[in-house]
C-alpha positions in Angstrom: -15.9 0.1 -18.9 -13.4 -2.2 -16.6 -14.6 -2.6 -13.5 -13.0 -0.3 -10.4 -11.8 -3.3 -8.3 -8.5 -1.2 -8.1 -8.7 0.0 -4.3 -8.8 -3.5 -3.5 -4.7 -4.2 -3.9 -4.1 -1.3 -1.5 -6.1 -2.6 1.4 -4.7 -6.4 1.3 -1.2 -5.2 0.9 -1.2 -1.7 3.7 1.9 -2.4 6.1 3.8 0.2 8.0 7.2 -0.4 8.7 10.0 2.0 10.1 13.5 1.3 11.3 14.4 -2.5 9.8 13.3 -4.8 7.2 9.9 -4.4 4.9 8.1 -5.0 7.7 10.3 -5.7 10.7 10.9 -2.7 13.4 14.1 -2.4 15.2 13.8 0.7 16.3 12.9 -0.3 19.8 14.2 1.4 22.1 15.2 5.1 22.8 19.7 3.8 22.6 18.6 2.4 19.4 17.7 6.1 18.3 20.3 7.8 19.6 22.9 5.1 18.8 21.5 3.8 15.5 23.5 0.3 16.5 22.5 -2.2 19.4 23.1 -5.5 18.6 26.5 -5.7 21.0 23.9 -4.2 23.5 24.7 -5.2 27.5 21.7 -2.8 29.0 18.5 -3.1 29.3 17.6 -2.9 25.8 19.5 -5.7 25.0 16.1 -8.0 25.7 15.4 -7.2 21.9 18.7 -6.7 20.7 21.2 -9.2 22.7 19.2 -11.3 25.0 22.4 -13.1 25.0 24.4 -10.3 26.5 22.0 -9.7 29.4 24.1 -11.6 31.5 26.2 -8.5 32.3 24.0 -6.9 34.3 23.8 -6.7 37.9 22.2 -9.1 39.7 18.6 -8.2 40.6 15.5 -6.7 39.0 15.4 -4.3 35.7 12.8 -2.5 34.1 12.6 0.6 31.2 9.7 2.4 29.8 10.6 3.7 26.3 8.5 5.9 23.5 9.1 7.2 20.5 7.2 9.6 18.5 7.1 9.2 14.7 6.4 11.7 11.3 6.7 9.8 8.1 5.9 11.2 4.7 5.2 9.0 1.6 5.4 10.9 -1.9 4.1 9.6 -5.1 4.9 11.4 -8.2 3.1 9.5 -11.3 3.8 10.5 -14.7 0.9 9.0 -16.2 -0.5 11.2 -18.6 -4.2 11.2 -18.0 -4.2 12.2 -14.1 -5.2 15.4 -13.5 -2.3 15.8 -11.0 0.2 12.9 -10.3 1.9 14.3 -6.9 0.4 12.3 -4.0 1.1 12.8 -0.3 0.4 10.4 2.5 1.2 11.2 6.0 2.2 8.4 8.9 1.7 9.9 12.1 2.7 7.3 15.1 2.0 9.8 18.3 3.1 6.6 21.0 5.3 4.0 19.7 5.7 2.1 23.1 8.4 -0.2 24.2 8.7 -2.2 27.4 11.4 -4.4 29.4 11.6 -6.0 32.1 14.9 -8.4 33.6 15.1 -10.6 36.4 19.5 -11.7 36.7 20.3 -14.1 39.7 23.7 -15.2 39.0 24.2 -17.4 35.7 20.9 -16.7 34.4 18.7 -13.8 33.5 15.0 -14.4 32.3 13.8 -11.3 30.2 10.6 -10.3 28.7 10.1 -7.7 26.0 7.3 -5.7 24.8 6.5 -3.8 21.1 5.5 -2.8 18.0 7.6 -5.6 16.3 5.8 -4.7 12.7 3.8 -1.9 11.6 2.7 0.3 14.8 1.5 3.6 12.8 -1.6 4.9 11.0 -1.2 6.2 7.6 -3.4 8.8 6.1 -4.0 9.5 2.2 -6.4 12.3 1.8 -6.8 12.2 -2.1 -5.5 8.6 -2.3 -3.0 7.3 -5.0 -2.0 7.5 -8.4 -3.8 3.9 -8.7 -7.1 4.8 -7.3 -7.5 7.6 -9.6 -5.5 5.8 -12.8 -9.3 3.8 -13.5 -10.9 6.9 -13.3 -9.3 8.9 -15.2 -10.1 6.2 -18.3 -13.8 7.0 -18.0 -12.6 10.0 -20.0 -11.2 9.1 -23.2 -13.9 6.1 -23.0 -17.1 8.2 -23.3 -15.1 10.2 -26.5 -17.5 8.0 -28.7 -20.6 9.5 -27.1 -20.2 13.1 -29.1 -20.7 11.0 -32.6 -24.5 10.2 -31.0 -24.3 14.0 -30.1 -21.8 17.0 -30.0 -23.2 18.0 -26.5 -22.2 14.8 -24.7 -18.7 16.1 -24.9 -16.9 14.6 -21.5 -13.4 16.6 -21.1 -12.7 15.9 -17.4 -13.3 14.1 -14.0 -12.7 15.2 -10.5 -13.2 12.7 -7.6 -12.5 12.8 -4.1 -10.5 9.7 -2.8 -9.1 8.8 0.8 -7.6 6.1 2.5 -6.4 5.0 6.1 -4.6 2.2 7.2 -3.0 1.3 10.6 -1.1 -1.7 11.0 0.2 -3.2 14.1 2.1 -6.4 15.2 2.2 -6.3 18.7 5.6 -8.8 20.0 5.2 -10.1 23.6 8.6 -11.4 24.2 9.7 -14.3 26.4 13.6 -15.6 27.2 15.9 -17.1 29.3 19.5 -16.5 29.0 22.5 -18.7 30.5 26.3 -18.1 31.3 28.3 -20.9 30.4 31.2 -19.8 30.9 33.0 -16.5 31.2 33.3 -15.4 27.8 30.0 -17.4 26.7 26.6 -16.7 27.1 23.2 -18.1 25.2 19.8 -17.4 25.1 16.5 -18.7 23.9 13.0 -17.2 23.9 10.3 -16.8 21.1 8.1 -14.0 20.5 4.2 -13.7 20.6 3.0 -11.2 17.8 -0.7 -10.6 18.0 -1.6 -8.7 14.5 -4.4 -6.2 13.8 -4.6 -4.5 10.5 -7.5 -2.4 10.1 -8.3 -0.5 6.7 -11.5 2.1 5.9 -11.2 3.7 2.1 -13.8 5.3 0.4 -14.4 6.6 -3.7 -16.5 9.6 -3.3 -18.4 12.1 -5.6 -17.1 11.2 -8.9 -17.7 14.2 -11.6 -17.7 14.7 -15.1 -16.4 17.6 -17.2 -18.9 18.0 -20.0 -18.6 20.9 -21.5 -16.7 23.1 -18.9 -19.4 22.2 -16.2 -19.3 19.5 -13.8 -22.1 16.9 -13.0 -22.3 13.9 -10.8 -21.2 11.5 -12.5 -23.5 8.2 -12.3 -26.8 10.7 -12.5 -25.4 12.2 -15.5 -24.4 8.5 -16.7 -27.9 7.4 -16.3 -29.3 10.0 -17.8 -27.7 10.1 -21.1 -28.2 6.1 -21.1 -32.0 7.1 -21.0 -31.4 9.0 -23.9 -29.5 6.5 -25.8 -31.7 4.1 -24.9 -34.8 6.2 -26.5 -32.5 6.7 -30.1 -32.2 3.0 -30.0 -36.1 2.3 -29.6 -36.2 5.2 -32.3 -33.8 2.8 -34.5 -36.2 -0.2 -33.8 -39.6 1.6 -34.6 -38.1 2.5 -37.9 -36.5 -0.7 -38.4 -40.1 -2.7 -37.7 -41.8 0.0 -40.1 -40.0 -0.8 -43.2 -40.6 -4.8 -42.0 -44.1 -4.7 -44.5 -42.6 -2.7 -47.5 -39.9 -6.2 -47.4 -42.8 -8.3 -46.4 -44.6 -6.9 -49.8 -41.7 -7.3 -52.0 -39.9 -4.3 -52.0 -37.0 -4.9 -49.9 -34.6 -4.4 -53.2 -36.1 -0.7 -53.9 -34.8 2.3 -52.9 -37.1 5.1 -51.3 -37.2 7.2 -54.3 -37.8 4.3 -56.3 -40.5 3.9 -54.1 -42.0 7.2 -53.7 -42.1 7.6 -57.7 -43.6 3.9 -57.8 -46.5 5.8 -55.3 -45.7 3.2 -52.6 -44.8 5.5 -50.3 -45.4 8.9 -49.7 -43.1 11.9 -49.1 -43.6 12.4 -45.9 -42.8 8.8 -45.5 -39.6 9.2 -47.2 -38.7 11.8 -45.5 -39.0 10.8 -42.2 -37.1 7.6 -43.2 -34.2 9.3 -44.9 -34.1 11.8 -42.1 -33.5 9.0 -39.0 -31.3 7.5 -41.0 -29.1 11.0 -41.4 -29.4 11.1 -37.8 -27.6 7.5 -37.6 -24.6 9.0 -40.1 -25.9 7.9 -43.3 -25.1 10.7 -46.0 -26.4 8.9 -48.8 -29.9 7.5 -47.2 -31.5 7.7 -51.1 -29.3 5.4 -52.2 -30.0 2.6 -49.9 -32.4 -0.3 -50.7 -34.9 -1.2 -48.3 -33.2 -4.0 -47.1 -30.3 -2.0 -46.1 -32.1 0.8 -44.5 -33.6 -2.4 -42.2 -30.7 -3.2 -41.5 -29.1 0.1 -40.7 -31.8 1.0 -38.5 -31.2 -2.6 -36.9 -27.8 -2.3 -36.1 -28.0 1.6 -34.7 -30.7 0.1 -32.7 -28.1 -3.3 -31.1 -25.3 -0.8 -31.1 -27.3 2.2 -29.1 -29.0 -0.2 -26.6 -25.0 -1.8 -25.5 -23.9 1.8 -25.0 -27.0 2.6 -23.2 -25.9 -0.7 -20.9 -22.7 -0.1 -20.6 -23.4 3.8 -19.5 -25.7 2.0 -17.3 -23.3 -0.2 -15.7 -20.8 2.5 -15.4 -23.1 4.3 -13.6 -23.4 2.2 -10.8 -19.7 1.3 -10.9 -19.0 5.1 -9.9 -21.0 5.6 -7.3 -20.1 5.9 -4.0 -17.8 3.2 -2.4 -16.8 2.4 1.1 -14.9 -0.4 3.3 -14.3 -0.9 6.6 -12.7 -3.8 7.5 -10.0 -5.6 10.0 -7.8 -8.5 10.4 -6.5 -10.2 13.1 -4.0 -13.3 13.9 -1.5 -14.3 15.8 1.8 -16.0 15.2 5.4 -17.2 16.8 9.2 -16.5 16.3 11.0 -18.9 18.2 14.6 -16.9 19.0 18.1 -17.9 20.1 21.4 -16.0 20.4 24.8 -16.1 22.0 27.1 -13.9 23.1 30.9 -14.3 23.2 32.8 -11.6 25.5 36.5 -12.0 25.0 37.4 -9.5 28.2 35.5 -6.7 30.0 36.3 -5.0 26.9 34.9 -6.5 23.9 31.7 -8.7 22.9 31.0 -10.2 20.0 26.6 -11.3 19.9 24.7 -12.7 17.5 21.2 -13.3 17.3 18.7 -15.5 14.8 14.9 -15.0 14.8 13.5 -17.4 12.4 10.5 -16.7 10.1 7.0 -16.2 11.3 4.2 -17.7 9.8 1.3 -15.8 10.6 -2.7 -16.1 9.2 -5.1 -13.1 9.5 -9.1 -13.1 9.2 -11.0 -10.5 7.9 -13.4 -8.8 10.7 -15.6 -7.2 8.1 -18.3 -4.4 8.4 -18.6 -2.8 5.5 -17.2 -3.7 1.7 -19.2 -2.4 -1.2 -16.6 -3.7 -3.7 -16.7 -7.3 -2.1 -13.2 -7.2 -1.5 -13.1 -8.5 1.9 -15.3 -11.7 2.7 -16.1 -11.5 6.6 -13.6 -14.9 7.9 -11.9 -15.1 4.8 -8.0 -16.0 5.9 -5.3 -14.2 4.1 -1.0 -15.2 5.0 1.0 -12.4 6.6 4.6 -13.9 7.0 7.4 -12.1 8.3 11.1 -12.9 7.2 13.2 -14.4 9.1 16.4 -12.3 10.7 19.8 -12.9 11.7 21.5 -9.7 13.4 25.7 -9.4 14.7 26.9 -7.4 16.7 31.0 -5.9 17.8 30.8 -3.4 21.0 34.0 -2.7 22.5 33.6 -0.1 25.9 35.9 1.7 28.1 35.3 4.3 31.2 34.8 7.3 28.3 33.8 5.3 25.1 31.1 2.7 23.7 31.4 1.7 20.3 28.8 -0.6 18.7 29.2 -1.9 14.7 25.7 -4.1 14.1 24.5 -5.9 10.9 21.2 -7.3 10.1 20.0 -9.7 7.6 16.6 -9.9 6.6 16.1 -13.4 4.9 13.1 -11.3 2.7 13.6 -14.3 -0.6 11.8 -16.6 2.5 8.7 -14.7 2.1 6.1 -14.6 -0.4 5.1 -10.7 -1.0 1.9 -11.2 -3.0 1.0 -9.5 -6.4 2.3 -5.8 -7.8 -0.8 -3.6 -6.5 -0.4 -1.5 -9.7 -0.6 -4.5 -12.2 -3.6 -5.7 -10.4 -5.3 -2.0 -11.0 -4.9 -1.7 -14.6 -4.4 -5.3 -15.5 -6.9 -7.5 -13.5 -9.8 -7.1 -15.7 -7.6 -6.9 -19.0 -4.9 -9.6 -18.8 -4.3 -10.9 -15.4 -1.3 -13.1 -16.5 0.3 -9.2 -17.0 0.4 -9.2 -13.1 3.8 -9.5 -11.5 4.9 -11.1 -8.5 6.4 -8.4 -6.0 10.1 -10.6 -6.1 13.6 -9.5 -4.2 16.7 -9.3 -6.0 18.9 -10.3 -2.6 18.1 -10.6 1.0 18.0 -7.1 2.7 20.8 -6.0 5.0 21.7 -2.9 7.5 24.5 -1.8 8.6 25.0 0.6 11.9 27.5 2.3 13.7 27.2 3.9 17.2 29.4 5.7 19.2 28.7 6.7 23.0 30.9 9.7 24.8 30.5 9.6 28.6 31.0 12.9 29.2 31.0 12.5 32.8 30.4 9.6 35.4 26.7 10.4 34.5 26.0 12.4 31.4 26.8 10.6 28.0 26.0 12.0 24.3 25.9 9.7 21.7 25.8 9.7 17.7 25.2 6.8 14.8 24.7 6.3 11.4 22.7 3.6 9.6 22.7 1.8 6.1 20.1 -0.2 5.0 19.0 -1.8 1.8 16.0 -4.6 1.4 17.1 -5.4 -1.9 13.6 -5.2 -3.8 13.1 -5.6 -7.4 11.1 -3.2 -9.2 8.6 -5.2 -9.9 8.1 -5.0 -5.8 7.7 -1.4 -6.2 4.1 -0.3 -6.2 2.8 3.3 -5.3 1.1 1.5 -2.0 3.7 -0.5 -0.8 7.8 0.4 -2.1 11.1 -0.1 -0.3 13.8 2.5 -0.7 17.6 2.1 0.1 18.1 4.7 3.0 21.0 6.2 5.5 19.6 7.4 9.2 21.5 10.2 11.7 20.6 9.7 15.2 22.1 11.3 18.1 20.9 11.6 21.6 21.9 11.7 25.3 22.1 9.5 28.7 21.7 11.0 31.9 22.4 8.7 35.1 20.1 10.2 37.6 20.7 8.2 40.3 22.6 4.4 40.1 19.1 3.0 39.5 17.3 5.6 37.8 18.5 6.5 33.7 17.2 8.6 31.3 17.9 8.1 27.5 16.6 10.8 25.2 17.5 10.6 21.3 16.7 12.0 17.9 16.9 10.3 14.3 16.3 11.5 10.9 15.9 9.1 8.0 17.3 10.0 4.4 15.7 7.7 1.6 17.0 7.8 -1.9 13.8 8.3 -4.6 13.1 5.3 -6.9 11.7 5.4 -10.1 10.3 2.8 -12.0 8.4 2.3 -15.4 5.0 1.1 -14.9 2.9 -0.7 -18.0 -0.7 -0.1 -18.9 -2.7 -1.3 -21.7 -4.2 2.2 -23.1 -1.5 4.5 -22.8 1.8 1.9 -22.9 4.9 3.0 -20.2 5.0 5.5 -17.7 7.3 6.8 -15.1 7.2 6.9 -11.1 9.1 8.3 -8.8 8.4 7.2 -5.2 10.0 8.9 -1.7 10.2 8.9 1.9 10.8 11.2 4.9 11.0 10.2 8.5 11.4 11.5 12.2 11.7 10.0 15.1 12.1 11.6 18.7 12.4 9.1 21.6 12.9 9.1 25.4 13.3 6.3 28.1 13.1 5.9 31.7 15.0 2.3 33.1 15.2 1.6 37.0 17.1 -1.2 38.6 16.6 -2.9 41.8 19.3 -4.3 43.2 
């Protein structure tokens, strides 16, 4: 049997990512909901989206307080033909997803910091786990057919297992900037970004059963036991083998048992006993059969039944209960800079560059029964760099904001196809694929803003986005799907210092299927989805 290393893929790969690139979040604040575009941003929230464009606030101190509350659902649908049932469901549920800003403007300058989820920020639940847990499994099966031609009873039909998994992911950005006017119509900035990172991962492989016979039994007790009894036939195979050892020894390894029995070197009870283990070892014809052969018969019953007796052994032990509990943790920097150009009190024109992050994680482990996860051991976490634009043009009753991002994702190294490594590490690793992008991701988002009155506003947007993924960087874990995201929301203007933003999104992703590879059963379809919704609210409050 291959070994069940597959969980291991799943728990070095986990990320959680929302609003932005593969792993980046740019959902940060409750306008961005409501809105869906920020990049031309001149409030508050421009810390994360224009820090360039902060210049155009009052002079004085500024502060907001936004969360959002997230529901993502992650569906697998695996056509591969052994599972039992290839619809998998995991659940993201992100009850908090806190953002912070705070702005001191004097004049020319405005220093800003900025506080987030910048990656991940969200736990994700699998309660049976996914179609690559359970693909290894589900081979047991078909590889214990061999064990009914040692006896019809030992007929395995089935397996049930119960598998789970839970990840949470979260790259906390502390933000840090200082933006200058240069002149009226130009403004620049220039920061960088603190990310601490904690991923933390606990998966377990519980109570694996097989169907023999329409009942179910544990499976490495029921392993075990039937490797005691192979184990005994090929002792049985070895007695006989050593008995026959003098009747060679005395010359008459080239006679056959009747031969022998009419010669009076044996007697019948002796040739029946002979004839009648070999019968139980397949031989039809055990008369027929010279000593010599019938050694060696009972010989190679005797190597073949003791490596199935190991192998149900080693099995055994393989499905037994698994379990690991691990984090990692590291930190890393995005240096930042931006400028703004604001043709008239009309129009601006922002654009903003973070470059890539290099960031190294250690393992924090407690528990890892498949070894997975050596306690210090450093693993690379890199997150792509990002160049975002930004048009807003803004009169007394309308705000109109067209953004684009680029994620430079070809930057990063994504690390291996999680799928290959289940079914192909222990068969032929060079069969596993790096996870590679076909172009760097982009979004696209429009927002437009109705001031309904001096202090109520509603607000709509739309968003495109594409990460531009191959398929081989589709895995049931970890897969990116083009997608187009509603928002709409409000802004009330409590008092001139006190505003309230409130907004709603729903994210529509477009199912990908891709053809998967395995060495026992050739290609196989999977079709991989996503649903998200986000609610959001915000409280900013000036000092002037």
């Amino acid at each position: 049997m291959k070994k069940l290393t597959f969980i291991a893929a799943f728990f070095m790969l986990f990320q959680v990512a929302f609003a932005g690139g593969l792993l980046t979040n740019t959902n940060q604040s409750a306008q961005f909901i409501r809105m869906m575009s920020r990049n031309a941003s001149t409030d508050i929230d421009a810390v994360y989206f224009n820090p360039a464009g902060l210049i155009h606030l009052e002079d004085g101190w500024h502060f907001a307080f936004h969360s959002q509350t997230i529901f993502q659902t992650k569906t697998v649908d695996s056509k591969f033909p052994l599972l039992n049932d290839g619809v998998y469901e995991g659940v993201v549920e992100v009850p908090v997803f806190p953002s912070a800003f705070a702005v001191y403007k004097m004049e020319d300058w405005a220093f800003s910091l900025g506080f987030g989820p910048n990656a991940g920020g969200g736990s994700a639940t699998f309660d049976r786990g996914l179609p690559s847990f359970e693909i290894p499994i589900t081979k047991v099966v078909p590889g214990l057919a061999g064990l009914t031609q040692i006896n019809p009873a030992l007929n395995v039909t089935g397996y049930s297992a119960e598998l789970s998994f839970e990840g949470n992911s979260v790259f906390w950005g502390i933000q840090l900037g200082a933006t200058y006017r240069v002149s009226d119509m130009l403004s620049v900035y220039g920061g960088v970004r603190y990310l601490p990172a904690k991923n933390a991962y606990q998966g377990t492989i519980r109570s694996i059963q097989l169907e023999v016979n329409d009942q179910y039994y544990p499976a490495p007790a029921w392993l075990l036991d039937v490797s005691g009894s192979v184990q005994g036939m090929a002792d049985m195979a070895g007695g006989a083998a050593a008995n026959v050892e003098p009747l060679i020894q005395g010359g008459a390894g080239g006679f056959t048992l009747p031969q022998l029995e009419a010669a009076g070197t044996i007697d019948a009870a002796t040739r029946a006993s002979l004839e009648q283990g070999l019968m139980s070892f397949g031989v039809s014809n055990p008369g027929q059969l010279t000593v010599n052969q019938i050694q060696q018969t009972f010989l190679g019953a005797e190597a073949q039944l003791s490596g199935t007796a190991t192998t149900l052994t080693a099995t055994s032990t393989q499905l037994g209960d698994k379990e690991v509990d691990t984090e990692q943790t590291g930190a890393g920097f995005t240096p930042m800079i931006g400028v703004e150009i604001a043709p008239n009190e009309n129009w601006n024109i922002a654009l903003k560059y973070e470059m890539k992050t290099t960031l190294e994680l250690e393992n924090e482990t407690r528990i890892d029964d498949l070894g997975l996860f050596p306690d210090g051991a450093p693993s690379r976490n890199d997150l792509p760099a990002i160049l975002a634009a930004g048009v807003g043009y803004r009169n007394d009753r309308l705000e109109a904001q067209l953004s684009y991002n680029m994620y430079f994702n070809k930057g990063v190294g994504w690390g291996p196809n999680t799928q290959d490594i289940a079914v192909w590490q222990d068969v032929d690793p060079t069969q596993i694929r790096n996870r590679e992008i076909d172009r760097n991701g982009m979004e696209v988002g429009l927002g437009l803003q109705y001031n309904l009155t001096d202090e109520f506003a509603f607000s709509v947007g739309g968003l495109w986005g594409d990460q531009g993924v191959a398929d081989s960087y589709q895995s049931d874990f970890s897969y990116s799907n083009p997608s187009v995201t509603a928002g709409a929301g409000i802004e009330w203007l409590i008092t001139d210092q006190l505003i309230l933003d409130a907004g709603f999104s729903n994210t529509f992703y477009e199912d990908q299927t891709v053809t998967f590879n395995d060495p026992d059963v050739g290609s196989y379809k999977q079709t991989m989805g996503k649903t998200t919704m986000t609610f959001a609210v915000g409280l900013s409050y000036a000092i002037f």
